[in-house]
C-alpha positions in Angstrom: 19.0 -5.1 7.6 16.2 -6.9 8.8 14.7 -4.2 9.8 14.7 -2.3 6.6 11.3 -1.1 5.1 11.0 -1.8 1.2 7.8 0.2 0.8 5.2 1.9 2.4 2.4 3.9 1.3 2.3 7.7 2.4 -0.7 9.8 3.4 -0.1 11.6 0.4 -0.8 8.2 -1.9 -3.9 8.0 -0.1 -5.2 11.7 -1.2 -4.0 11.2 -4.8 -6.2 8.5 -5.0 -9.2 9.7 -3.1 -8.8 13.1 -5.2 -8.6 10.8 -8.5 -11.8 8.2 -7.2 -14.0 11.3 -5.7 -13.3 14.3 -6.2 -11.5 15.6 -3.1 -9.0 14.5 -0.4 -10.0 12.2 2.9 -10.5 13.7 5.9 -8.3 12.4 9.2 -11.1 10.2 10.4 -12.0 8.9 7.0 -7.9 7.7 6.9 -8.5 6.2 10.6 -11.3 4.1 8.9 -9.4 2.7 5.9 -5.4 2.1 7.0 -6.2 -1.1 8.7 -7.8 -2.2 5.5 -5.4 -1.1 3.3 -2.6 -3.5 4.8 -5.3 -6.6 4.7 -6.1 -6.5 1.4 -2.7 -6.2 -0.3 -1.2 -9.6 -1.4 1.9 -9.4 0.1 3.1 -12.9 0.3 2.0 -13.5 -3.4 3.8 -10.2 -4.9 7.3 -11.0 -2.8 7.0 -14.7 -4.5 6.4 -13.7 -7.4 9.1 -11.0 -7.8 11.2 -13.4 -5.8 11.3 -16.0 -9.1 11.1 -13.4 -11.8 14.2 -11.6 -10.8 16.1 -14.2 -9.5 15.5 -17.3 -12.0 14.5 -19.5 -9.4 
């Protein structure tokens, strides 16, 4: 079980939002030059937390 993915974000989330915020979808090498970016920028630690005491009254 420690192993287990909770979420992860597709390819496909990528395009709906690059279709949605310009117009079209990204090209392979523009996907290249945002994944790593993606990942940094996501608050993980403080959205676990967070869900961690709303959901389990602690």
């Amino acid at each position: 079980m420690s192993d287990r993915i909770i979420y992860s974000i597709k390819t496909e989330d990528l395009q709906t939002v690059a279709r949605e915020a310009i117009g079209r979808a990204l090209t392979e090498a523009e996907i290249l030059k945002i994944e790593d970016s993606i990942a940094e920028r996501i608050p993980w630690f403080e959205i676990i937390e967070g869900v961690i005491h709303e959901k389990n009254d602690v």
